[in-house]
N, C-alpha and C positions, 0 to 999 in steps of 0.2 A: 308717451307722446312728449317731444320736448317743443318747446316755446319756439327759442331763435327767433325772433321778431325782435328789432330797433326801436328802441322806443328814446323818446324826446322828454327833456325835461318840459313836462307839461304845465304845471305848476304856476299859478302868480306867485313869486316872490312873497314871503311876510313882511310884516313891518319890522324894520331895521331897528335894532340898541330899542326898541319897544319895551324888552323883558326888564331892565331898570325900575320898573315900577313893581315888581314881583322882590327885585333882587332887597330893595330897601326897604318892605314890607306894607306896601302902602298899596291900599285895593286896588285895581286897575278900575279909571274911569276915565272911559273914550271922549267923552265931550270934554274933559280938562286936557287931556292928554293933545288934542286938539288944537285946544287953543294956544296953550306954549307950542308945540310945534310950529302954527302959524306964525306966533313971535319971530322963532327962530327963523323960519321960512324965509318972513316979510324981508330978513338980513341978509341976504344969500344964503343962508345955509344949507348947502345941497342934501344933505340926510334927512334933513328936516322936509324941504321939498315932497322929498319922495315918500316920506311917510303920511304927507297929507294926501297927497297920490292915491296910496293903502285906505285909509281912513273913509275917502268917498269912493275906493272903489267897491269895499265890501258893506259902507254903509253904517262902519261904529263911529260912534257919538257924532256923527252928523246924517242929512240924508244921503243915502247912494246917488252917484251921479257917476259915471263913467267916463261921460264928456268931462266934467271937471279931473279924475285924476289921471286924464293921458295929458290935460295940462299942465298938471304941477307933476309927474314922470317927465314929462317933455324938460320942463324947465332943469329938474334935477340933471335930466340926462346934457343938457346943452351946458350944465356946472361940471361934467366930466365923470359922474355917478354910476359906474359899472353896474350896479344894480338895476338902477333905472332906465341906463340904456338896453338893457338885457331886457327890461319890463316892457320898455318900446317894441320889441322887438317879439316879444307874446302879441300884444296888440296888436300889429299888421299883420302878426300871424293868422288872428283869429279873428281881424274885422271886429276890435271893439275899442269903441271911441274915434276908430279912425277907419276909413276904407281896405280892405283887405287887401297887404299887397306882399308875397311873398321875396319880392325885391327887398324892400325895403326891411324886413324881415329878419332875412339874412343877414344885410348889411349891421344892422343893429345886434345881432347877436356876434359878428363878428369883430366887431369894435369892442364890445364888453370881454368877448373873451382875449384878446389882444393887451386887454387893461388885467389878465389874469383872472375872471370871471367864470368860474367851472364849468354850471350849467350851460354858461354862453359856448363855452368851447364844446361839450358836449352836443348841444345845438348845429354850431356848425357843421359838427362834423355827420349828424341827420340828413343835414340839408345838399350836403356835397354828394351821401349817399342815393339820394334820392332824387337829385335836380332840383328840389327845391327852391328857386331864385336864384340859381345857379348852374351852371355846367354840372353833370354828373361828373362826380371822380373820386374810385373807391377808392386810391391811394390817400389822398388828402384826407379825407371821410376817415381811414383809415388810420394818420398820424393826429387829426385831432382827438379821436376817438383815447389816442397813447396819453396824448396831453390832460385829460379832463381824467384818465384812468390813474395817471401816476399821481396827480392834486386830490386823490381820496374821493372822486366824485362817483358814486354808485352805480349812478345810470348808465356813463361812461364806462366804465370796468365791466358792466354786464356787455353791452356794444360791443367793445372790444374784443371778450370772449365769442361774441359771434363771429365776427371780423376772422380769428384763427379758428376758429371751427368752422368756416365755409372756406375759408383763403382767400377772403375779402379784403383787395388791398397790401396783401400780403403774403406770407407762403401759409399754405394750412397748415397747424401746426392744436394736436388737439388737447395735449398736456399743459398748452399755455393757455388753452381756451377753458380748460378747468379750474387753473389758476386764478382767473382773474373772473369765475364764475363766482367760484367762493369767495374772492375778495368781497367783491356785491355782495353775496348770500348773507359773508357778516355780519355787513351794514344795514340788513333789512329787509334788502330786496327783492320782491316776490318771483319776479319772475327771474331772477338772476338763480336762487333757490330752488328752482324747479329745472334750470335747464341742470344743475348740480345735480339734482336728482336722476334726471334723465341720462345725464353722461355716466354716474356709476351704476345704474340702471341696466345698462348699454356696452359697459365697458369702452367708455370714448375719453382718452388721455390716462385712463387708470385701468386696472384690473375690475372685474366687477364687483360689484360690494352693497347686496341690496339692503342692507342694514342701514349703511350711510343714504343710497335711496331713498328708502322710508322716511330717515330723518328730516332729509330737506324738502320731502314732498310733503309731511305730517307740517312741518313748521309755516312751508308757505299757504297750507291749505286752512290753518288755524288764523293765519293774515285774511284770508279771505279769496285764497288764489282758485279761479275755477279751474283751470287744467289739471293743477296738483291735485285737486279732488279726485277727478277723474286717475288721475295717472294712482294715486291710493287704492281706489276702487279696483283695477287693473292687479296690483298687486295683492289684492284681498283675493282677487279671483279666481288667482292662479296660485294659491297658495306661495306665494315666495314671502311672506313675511310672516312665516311659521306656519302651522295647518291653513289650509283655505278655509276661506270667512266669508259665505256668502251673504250675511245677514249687514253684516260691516262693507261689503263690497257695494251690496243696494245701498246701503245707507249713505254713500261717499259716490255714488255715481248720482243717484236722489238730488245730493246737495250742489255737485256740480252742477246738476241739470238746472237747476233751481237760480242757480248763479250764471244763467244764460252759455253751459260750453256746449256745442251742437251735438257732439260726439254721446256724449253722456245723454242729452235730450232725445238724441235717436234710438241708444239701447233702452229707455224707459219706455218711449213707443212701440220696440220691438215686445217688451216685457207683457205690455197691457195688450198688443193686437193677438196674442195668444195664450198669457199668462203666464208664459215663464220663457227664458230665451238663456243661453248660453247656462243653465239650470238656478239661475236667477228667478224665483216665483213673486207673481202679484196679480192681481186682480187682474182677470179679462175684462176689459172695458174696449171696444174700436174707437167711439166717439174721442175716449182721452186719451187714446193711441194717437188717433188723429194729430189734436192738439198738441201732444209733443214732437211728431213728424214736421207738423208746417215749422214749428219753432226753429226746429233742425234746419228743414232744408233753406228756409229764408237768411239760412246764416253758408248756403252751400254745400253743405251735406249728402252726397249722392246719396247714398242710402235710403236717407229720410226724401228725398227730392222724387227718386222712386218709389215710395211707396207712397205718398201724397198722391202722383199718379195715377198709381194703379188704383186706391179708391176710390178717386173722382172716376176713372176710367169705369169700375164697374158697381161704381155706388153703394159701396161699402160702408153702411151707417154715417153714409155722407150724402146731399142731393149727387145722384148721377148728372157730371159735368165733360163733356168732353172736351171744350173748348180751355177749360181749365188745366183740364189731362195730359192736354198737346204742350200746354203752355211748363209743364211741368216733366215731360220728358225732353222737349227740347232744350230744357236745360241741364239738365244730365247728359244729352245727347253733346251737348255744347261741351261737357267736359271729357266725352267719352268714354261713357257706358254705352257700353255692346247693347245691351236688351231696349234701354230708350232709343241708342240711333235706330233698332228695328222697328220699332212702336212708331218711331217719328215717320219712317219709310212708310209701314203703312196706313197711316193716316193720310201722306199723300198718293199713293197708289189707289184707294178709296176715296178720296175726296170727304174726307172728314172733317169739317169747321174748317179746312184749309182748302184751297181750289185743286183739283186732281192734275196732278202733276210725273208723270211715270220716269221723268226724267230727274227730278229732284230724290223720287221716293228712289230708284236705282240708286245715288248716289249717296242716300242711308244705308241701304242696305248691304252697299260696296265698302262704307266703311264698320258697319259690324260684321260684314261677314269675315273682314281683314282680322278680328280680332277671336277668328274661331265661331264665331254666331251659325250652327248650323240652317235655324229657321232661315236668318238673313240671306244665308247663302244657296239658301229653294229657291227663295225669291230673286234673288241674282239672274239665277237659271229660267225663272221662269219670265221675268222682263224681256230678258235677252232671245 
């Protein structure tokens, strides 16, 4: 399973020329550190500003106050402070210290990264992707994405590999989208790591090479990546990273599940509603079958979405719910699984917790029977 998701420099900023106190060997102490900055502050000094910013936003050596450092950001950032406007620019993002406004958002990350600003640029080029306070435009989305990726910015270089791996903005091109995976991968990057994985996995821009797989799935899953777990687990299972390991495969699908990935949370459900699944052995347990189903499907999981389902449906070491059941095929049916659009049909055909309806429940059963659904497709016959 590869990532491909866009991700945003989410990050507050740290505190800037902070580490000086490390560098000269002198303890770090936030309420002194503090108060010379305010010195400096109370002078114009825009760096300093913005560190008092830092100070009360996280709360060292003074109290946390929020409202106070979107006003000394504010001030840095009106001294021309790329950082701080950048930091502005979190802040409307996310409605802290000041009213949420993605306008204003944008604009500020676009101004910093203008001052040459990486993450700002990178930012932008999210927001271009997505409308974000802004016009949608993968092109643009696309060259800032180049900008923030050629200035060494990680998050940027991962994007970007997306960007030529879909042909977002650009022509697709998958040898440059691996390229600039690893660049990321170098520098850290979890998820940049796993799409690495995924592509030599895959054979996407290279030849396959599940060695190199393993590597950057093993490294990012040690960072704490859920997919890479699972995507480990996958290769334990199928024996591609020497004999099949299924002991290691539970263990690394376990951990994923553990780490909230739905996929991984739905095979552990599968595991426990029968004791062993794809020859994966554990415990028969329904009740914590259950409990990894819902975990799944509330993340959209068909799988897990239908079998939550079918146990409120027939009360399977669950109270028998049907109103819950309907609620829970309809949404698989909403994605288009055959078996819930037939379940949704007949729940309207019956008038089951929903009001009977033959003309709704036909137009379930027309679209599972479109997908091969033979039951669906009686029922077609027998409406009509």
């Amino acid at each position: 399973v590869g990532g491909e998701k866009f991700t945003m420099n989410l990050s507050f900023e740290k505190c800037t020329g902070y580490s000086v106190v490390l560098i000269l060997g002198v303890r770090a102490n936030h309420s002194e550190a503090f108060r010379w900055f305010e010195k400096a502050a109370g002078k114009g000094y825009p760096l300093s500003q913005y560190n008092i910013g830092y100070l009360y936003f996280y709360g060292n050596g003074v109290s946390q106050n929020t409202n106070k450092a979107v006003e000394w950001y504010q001030k840095a950032a009106e001294n021309g402070l790329a950082i701080a406007i950048y930091q502005m620019g979190m802040c409307y993002m996310n409605g802290i210290g000041v009213q949420k406004n993605d306008k204003k958002a944008f604009d500020a990350f676009l101004k910093s990264a203008e001052k040459g600003y990486t993450s700002g640029k990178n930012n932008v080029g999210i927001c271009y992707q997505n409308g974000i306070g802004t016009p949608r435009n993968e092109q643009k989305a696309f060259e800032w994405f180049v900008d923030a990726a050629i200035h060494n910015d990680m998050i940027g270089q991962n994007n970007l590999g997306i960007c030529y791996q879909q042909g977002w903005g650009t022509e697709k091109n998958e040898k440059k989208a691996l390229y600039w995976y690893l660049e990321a991968a170098k520098q850290g990057h979890e998820e940049a790591m796993n799409n690495a994985g995924f592509c030599y996995m895959n054979g996407i821009g290279t030849q396959i090479n599940l060695a190199n797989a393993y590597k950057w799935f093993k490294e990012a899953a040690e960072k704490g990546h859920a997919q890479s777990m699972h995507n480990l687990g996958v290769l334990y299972l199928k024996g591609e990273v020497g004999q099949q390991n299924k002991g290691e495969a539970l263990k690394w699908f376990t951990k994923a599940a553990e780490n909230g990935y739905a996929e991984s949370q739905a095979i552990l459900g599968m595991i426990h509603y029968e004791g062993y699944y794809e020859g994966l052995v554990g415990t028969k347990n329904r009740k914590l079958a259950f409990e990894w189903f819902v975990k799944a499907a509330e993340q959209g999981n068909l799988i897990a979405e239908m079998a939550v389902a079918q146990m409120y449906f027939l009360g399977e070491d669950v109270s028998l719910d049907y109103e819950k059941a309907f609620q829970w095929y309809m949404k698989a049916a909403e994605q288009g699984q055959a078996e819930a659009q037939y379940y949704v049909g007949l729940f309207y055909q019956e008038g089951l917790v929903v009001s009977k309806n033959l003309t709704t429940a036909l137009q379930w059963f027309e679209k599972a029977a479109a997908q091969g659904h033979q039951e669906a497709a009686k029922a077609v016959r027998g409406i009509r």
